[in-house]
DOLO-439321 format. One record per residue: residue number from 0; residue in one letter; y, x, z of N, C-alpha, C, O in turn. Coordinates in nm, 3 decimals, padded with zeros to 5 digits. Layout:
<recs>
{rec NUM, "A", {Y, X, Z}, {Y, X, Z}, {Y, X, Z}, {Y, X, Z}}
...
</recs>
This chain:
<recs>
{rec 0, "X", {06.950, 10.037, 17.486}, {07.095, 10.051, 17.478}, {07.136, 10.102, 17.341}, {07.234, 10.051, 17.286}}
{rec 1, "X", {07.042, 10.234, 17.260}, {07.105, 10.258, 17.158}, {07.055, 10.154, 17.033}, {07.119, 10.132, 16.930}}
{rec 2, "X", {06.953, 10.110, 17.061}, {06.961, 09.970, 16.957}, {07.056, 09.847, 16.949}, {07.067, 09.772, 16.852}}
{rec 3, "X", {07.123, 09.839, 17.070}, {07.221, 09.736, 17.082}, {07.372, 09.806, 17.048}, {07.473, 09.741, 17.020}}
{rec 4, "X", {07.363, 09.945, 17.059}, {07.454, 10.030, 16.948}, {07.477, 10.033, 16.839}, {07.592, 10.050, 16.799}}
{rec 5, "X", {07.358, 10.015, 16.748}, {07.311, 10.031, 16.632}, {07.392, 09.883, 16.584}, {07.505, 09.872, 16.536}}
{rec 6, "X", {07.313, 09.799, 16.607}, {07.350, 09.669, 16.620}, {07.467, 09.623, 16.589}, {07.491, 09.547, 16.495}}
{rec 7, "X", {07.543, 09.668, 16.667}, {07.712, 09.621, 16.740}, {07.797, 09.710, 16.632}, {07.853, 09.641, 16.547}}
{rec 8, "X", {07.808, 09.802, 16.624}, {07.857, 09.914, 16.632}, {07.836, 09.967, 16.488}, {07.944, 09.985, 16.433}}
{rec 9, "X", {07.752, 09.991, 16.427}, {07.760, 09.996, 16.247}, {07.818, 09.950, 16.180}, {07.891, 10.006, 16.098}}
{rec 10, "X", {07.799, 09.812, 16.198}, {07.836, 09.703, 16.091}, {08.033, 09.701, 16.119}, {08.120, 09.661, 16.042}}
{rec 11, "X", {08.046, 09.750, 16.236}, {08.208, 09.720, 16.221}, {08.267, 09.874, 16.210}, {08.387, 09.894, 16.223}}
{rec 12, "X", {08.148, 10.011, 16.177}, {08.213, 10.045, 16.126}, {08.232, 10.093, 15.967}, {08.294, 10.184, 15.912}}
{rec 13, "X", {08.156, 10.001, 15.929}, {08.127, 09.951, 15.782}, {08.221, 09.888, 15.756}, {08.255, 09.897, 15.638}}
{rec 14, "X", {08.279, 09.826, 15.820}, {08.408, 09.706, 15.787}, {08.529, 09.829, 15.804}, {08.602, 09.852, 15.708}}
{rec 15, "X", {08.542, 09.888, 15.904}, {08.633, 09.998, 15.913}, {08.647, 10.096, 15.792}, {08.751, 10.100, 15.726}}
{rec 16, "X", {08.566, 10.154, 15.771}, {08.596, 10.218, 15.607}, {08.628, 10.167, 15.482}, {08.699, 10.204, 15.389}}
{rec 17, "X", {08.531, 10.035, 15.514}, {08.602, 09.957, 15.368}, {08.740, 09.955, 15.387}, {08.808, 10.015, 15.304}}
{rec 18, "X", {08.807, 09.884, 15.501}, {08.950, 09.868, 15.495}, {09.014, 09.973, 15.491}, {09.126, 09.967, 15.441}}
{rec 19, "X", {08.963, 10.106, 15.543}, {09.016, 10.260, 15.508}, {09.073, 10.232, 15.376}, {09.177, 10.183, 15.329}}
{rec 20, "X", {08.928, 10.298, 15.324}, {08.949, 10.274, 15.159}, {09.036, 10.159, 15.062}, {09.097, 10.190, 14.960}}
{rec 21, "X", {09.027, 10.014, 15.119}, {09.132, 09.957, 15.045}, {09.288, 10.003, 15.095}, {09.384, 10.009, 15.018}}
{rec 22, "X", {09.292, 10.029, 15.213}, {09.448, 10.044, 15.230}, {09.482, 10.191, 15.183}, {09.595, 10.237, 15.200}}
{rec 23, "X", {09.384, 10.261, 15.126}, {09.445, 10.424, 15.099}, {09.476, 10.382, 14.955}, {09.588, 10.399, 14.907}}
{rec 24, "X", {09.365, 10.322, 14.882}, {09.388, 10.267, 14.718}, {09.541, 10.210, 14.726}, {09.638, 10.256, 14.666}}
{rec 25, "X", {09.541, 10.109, 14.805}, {09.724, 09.998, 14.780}, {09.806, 10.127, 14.825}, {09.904, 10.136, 14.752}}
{rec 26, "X", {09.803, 10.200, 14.892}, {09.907, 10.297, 14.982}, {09.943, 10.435, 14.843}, {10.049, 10.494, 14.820}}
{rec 27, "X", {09.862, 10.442, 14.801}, {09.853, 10.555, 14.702}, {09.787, 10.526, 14.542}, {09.707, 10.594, 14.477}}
{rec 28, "X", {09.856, 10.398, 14.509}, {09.872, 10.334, 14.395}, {09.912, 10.418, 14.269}, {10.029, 10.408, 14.232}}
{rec 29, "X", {09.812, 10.513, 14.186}, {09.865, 10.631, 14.078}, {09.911, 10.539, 14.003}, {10.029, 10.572, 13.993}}
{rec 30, "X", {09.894, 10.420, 13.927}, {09.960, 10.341, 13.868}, {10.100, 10.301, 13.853}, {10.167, 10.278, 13.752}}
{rec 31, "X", {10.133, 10.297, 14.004}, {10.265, 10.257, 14.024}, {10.349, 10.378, 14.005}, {10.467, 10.367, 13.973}}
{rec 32, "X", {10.308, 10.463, 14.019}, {10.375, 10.626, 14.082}, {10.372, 10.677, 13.912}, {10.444, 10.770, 13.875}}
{rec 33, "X", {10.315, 10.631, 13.852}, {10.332, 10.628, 13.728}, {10.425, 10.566, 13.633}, {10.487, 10.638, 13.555}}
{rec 34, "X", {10.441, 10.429, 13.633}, {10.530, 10.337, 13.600}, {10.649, 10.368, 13.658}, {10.744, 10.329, 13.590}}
{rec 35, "X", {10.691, 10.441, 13.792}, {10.791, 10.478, 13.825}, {10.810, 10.597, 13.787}, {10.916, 10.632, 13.838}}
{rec 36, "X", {10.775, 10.666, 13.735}, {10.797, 10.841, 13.656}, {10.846, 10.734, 13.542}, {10.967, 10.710, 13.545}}
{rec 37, "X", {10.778, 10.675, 13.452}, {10.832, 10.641, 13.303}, {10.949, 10.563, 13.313}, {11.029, 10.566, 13.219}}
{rec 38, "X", {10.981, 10.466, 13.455}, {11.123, 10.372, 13.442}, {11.222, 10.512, 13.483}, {11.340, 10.497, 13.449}}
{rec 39, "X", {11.193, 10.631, 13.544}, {11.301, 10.660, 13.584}, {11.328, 10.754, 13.472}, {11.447, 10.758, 13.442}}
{rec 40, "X", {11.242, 10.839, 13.393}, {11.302, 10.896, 13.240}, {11.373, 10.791, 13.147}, {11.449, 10.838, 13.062}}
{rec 41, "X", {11.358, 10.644, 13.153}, {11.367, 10.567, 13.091}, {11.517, 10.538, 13.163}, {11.603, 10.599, 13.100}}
{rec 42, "X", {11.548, 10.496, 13.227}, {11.696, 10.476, 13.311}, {11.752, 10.616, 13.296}, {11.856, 10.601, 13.232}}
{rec 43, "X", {11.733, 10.766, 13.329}, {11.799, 10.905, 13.238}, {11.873, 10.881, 13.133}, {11.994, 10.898, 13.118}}
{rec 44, "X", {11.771, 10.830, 13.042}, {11.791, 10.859, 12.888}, {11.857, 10.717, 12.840}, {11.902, 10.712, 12.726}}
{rec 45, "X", {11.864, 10.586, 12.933}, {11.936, 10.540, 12.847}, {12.121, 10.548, 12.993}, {12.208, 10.464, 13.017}}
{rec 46, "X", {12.101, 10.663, 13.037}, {12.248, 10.674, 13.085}, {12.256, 10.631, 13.230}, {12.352, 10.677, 13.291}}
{rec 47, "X", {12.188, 10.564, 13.285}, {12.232, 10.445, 13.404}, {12.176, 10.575, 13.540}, {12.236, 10.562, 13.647}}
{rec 48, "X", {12.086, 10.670, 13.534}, {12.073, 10.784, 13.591}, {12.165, 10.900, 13.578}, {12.211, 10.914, 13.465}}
{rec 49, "X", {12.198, 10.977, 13.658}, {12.236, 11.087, 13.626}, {12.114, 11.202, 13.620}, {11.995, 11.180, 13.641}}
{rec 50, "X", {12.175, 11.326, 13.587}, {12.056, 11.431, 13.591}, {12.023, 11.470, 13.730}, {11.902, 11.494, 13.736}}
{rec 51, "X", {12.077, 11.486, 13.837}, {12.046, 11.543, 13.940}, {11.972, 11.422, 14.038}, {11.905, 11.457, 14.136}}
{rec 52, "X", {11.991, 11.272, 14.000}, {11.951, 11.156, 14.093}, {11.777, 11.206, 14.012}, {11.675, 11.243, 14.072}}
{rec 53, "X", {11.795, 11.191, 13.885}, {11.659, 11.173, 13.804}, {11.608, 11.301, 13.803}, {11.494, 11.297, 13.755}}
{rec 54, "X", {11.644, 11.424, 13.837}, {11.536, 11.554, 13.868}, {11.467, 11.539, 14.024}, {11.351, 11.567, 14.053}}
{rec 55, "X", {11.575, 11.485, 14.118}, {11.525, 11.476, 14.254}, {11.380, 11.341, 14.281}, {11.284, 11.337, 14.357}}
{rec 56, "X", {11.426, 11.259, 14.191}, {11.329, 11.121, 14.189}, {11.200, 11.200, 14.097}, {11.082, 11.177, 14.120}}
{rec 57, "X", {11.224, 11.247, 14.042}, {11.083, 11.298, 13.925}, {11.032, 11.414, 13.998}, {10.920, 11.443, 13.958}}
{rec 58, "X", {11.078, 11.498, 14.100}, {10.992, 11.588, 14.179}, {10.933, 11.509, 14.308}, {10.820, 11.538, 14.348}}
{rec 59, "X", {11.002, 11.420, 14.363}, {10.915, 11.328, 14.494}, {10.854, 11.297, 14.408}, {10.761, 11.376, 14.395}}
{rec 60, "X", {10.852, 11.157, 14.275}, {10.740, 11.095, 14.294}, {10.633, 11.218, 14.174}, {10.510, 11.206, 14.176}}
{rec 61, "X", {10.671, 11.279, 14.122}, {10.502, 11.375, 14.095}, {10.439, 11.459, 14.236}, {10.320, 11.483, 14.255}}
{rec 62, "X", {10.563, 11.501, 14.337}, {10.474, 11.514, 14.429}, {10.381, 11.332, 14.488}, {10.261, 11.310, 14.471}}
{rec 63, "X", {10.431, 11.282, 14.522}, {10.378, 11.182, 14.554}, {10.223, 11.106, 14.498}, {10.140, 11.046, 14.566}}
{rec 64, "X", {10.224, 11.142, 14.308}, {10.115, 11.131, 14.212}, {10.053, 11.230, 14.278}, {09.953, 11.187, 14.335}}
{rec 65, "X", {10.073, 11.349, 14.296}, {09.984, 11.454, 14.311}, {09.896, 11.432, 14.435}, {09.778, 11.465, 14.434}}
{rec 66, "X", {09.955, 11.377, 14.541}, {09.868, 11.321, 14.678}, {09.825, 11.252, 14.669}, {09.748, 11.226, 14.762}}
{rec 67, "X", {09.830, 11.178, 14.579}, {09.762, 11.002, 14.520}, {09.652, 11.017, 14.480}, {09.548, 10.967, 14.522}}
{rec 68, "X", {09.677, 11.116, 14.362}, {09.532, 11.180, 14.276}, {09.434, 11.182, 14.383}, {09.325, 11.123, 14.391}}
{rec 69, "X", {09.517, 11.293, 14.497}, {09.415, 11.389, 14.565}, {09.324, 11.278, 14.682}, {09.207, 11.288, 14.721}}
{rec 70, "X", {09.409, 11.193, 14.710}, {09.329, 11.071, 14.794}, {09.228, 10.986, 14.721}, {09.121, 10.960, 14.775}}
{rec 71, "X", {09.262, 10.936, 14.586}, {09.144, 10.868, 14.507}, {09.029, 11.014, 14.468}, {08.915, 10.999, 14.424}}
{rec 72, "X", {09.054, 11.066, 14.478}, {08.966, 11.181, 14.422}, {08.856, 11.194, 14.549}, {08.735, 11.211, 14.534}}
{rec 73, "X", {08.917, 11.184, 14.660}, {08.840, 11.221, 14.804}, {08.756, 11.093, 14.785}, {08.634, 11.093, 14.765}}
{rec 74, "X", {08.856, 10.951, 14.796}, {08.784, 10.850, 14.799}, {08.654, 10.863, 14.724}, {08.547, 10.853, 14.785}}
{rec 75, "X", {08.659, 10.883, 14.603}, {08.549, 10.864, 14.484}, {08.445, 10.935, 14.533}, {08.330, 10.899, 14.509}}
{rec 76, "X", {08.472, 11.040, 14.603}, {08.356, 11.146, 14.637}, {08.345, 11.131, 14.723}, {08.310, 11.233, 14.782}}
{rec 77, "X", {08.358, 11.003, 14.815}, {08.301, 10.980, 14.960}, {08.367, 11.105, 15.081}, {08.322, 11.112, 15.196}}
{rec 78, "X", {08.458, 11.180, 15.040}, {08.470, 11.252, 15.126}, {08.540, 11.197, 15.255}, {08.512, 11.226, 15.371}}
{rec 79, "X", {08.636, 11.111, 15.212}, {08.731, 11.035, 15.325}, {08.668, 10.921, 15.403}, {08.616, 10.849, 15.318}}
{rec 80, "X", {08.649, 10.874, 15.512}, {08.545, 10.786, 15.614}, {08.639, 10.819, 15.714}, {08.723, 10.908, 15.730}}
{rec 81, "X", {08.582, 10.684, 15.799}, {08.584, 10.660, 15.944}, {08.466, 10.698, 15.979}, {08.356, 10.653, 15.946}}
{rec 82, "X", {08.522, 10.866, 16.115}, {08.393, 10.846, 16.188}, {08.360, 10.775, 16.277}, {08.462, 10.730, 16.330}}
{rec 83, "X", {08.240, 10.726, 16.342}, {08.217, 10.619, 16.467}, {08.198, 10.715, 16.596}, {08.178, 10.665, 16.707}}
</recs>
């Protein structure tokens, strides 16, 4: 029985972490969370923001970078998995 565990049962949850891991990477994209910090100083400064829209947008998304970091960081170090 536990060889037909082994069997069955690894390999999908090998497939399960991979897709962990790709959907935490697309979900918590530092790139994007980035490009959106620079368009929104960039929309500030040329006027089309105000100060209080563009202080409230620049504290979500650095909090938002900051959880991003902290998820690729787990990722890299294997800490984050599906257990079986």
């Amino acid at each position: 029985m536990f060889v037909l565990d082994d069997l069955l049962f690894r390999p999908l949850v090998g497939i399960v972490n991979a897709l962990h891991s790709i959907a935490l990477d697309e979900l918590y994209d530092i790139e994007s969370l980035e490009a959106q910090l620079k368009e929104n100083q960039l929309l500030y400064e040329l006027g089309e923001r105000d100060e209080d829209e563009y202080r409230r947008r620049k504290e979500r998304l650095e909090a938002d970078l900051e959880v991003a970091r902290d998820v690729h960081e787990r990722l890299s170090s294997g800490r984050v998995e599906v257990k079986g």
